[in-house]
N, C-alpha and C positions, 0 to 999 in steps of 0.2 A: 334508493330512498328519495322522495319525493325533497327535496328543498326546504320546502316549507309546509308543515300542518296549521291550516287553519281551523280553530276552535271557536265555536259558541258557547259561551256558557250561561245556564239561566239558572237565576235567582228569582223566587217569586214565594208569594204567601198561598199554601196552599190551600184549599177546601177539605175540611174536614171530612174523609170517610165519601167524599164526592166524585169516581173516577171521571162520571163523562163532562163534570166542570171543569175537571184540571186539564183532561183532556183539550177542551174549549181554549182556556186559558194560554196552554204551551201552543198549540196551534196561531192560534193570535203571535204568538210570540214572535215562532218560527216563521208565518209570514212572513216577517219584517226584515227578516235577518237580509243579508247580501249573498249572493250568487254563488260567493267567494266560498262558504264554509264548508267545510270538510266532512267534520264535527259535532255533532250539537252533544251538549251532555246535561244531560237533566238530573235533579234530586235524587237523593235516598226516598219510597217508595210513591213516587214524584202522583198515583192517580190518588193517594189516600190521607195523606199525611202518618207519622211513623204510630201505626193501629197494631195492637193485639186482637183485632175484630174481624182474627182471619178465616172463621167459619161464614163470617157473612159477606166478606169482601174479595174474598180469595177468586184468580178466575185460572182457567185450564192454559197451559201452554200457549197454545193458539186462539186465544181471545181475544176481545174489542181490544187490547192494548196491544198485546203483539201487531195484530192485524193493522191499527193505528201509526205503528212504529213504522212496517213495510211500507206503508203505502207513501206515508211523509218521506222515508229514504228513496224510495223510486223518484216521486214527483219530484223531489229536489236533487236527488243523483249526490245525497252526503250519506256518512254516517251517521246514527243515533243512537245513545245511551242512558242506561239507568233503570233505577230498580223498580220490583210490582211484587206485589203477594199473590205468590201462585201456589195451586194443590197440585199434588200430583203423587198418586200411587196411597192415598189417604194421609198424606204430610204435607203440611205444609212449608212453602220455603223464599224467605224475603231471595228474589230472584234479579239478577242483573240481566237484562240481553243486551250485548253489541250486536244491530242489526245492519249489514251492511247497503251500500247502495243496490242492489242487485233485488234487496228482499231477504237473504239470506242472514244468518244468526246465530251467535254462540253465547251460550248462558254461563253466570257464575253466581254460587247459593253462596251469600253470605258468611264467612267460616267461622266468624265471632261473632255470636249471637249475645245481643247486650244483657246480661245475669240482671242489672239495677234495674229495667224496664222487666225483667221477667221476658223478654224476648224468647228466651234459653226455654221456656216452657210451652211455648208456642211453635214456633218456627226451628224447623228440622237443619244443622249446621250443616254447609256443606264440606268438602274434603278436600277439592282440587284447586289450585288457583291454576287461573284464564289467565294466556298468553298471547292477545290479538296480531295478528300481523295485519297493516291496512296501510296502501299506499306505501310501501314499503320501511313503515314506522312499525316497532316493535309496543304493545300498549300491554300495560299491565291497570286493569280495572278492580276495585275494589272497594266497599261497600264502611263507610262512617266508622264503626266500632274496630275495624281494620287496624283504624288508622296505629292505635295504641301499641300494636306486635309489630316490631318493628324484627323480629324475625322471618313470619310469614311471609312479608313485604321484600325481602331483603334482594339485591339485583344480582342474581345467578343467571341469568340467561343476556345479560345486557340488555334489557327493555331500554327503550327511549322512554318512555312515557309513563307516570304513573296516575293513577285517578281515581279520587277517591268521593263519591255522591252520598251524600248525606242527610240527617236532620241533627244535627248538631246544636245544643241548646246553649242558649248566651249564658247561663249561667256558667258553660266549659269552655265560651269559646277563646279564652285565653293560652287554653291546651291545644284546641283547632291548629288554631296560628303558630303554637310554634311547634307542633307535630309535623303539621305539613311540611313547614321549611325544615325539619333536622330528615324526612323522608328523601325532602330532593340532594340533600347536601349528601347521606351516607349512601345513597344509592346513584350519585355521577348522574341523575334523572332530571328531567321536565317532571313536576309535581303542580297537579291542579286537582285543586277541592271545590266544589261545588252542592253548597247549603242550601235550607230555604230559609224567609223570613215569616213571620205571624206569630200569633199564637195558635197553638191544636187544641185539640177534645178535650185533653186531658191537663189542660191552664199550663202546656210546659211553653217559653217565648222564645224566640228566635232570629235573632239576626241578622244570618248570610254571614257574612267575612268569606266568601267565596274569592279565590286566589288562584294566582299561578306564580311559580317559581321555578330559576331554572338550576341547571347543575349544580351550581355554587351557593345556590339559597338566596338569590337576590327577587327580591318582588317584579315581578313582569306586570301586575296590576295595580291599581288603586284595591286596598281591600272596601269591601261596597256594602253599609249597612241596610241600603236602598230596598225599601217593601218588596219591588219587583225591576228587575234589570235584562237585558241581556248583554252579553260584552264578548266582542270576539275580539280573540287576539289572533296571532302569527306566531308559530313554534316555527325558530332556527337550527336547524339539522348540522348544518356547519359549523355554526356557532357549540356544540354541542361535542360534536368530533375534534373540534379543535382542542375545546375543554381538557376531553378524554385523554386525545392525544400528549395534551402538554405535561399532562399531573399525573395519567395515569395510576389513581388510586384505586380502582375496577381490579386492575391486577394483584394488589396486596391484598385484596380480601379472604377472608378465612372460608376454609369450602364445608361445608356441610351439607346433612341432610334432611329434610323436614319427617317426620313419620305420619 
């Protein structure tokens, strides 16, 4: 395992139902970034803002977003992440891809589809949770309404990482915050949530409190209400092993199985 993962992570007010501005907009971002990151991790359905408007917005597997995603992982030789509304096979499905530096890709559909948005009537759940290996970090990705099932979530494989991209509205984000830290605490994990800020379509306002925390639950960030941000940090792999090693609570957890 690599030492140290460097992350990006971006906060920004999205464009309503607008992919090739936000497109525009993360590009600009990602410019800027440094040399250094590993990483980037973008928003819950980071070209549209969180739409049920997925007969008009939805694009194929290999669309300007995938394609967008390659080519920014190539030129910059990081990873990149977070979600799109994709069809496929006549369902739709709020889609995550980890694409790696290379151009290569693995997807994860959403498993909890938010019922209070009507999500659930839209967007097809999916079944598997994604277990990334990269750089020798074990990443577990996963998608805002996640965050709540803290079963799903739960660390069976030893992941280092957990992550979870979102549109998280300020009216919950008091459950964000402390979601995320009780994620990194019972899962011995690095936990990073990454929001946007604005308002959308549908009058809902937003935030960010986008974060990182590590094993223990301790904040590795300023949480950031800021319109639009990026913030890289430095994930400690040692620091992490050590953790593990000391307290070893990984080992007393209860074994089950998901169906």
């Amino acid at each position: 395992m690599a030492k140290n993962l460097n992350i990006a992570m971006l906060q920004v007010n999205l464009n309503w139902e607008h992919p090739e501005n936000n497109r525009g907009l993360f590009s600009k971002e990602i410019n800027a970034l440094s040399e250094d990151v590993d990483l980037v991790i973008l928003p819950e359905m980071f070209t549209t803002g969180f739409s049920m408007n997925a007969k008009k917005l939805a694009e194929e597997t290999h669309g300007a977003t995938l394609l967008w995603m390659q080519e920014l992982a190539e030129r910059r030789n990081f990873a990149i992440t977070g979600s799109v509304i994709i069809t496929e096979n006549g369902n739709y499905y709020n889609r995550l891809f980890f694409v790696y530096p290379d151009g290569s890709f693995k997807t994860y559909d959403k498993r909890h589809t938010f019922t209070l948005a009507k999500e659930d009537q839209t967007y097809t759940a999916g079944k598997e949770r994604l277990i990334v290996e990269y750089k020798g970090w074990k990443i577990c990705p996963l998608v805002c309404y996640d965050l709540r099932f803290p079963v799903f979530s739960r660390n069976t494989v030893d992941y280092d990482l957990l992550i979870y991209v979102a549109n998280w509205p300020e009216k919950r984000v008091a459950a964000w915050d402390a979601l995320l830290k009780a994620r990194a605490i019972e899962n011995m994990s690095f936990c990073i949530g990454v929001n946007r800020t604005g308002i959308d379509g549908d009058g809902y306002k937003y935030n960010g409190h986008s974060a990182a925390y590590n094993c223990l639950g301790e904040l590795l960030t300023e949480v950031d209400v800021e319109e639009s941000f990026s913030k890289e940090i430095s994930l400690d792999s040692s620091h992490l092993q050590e953790t593990r090693d000391q307290f070893k609570f990984l080992l007393d957890r209860d074994e089950f199985s998901l169906k």
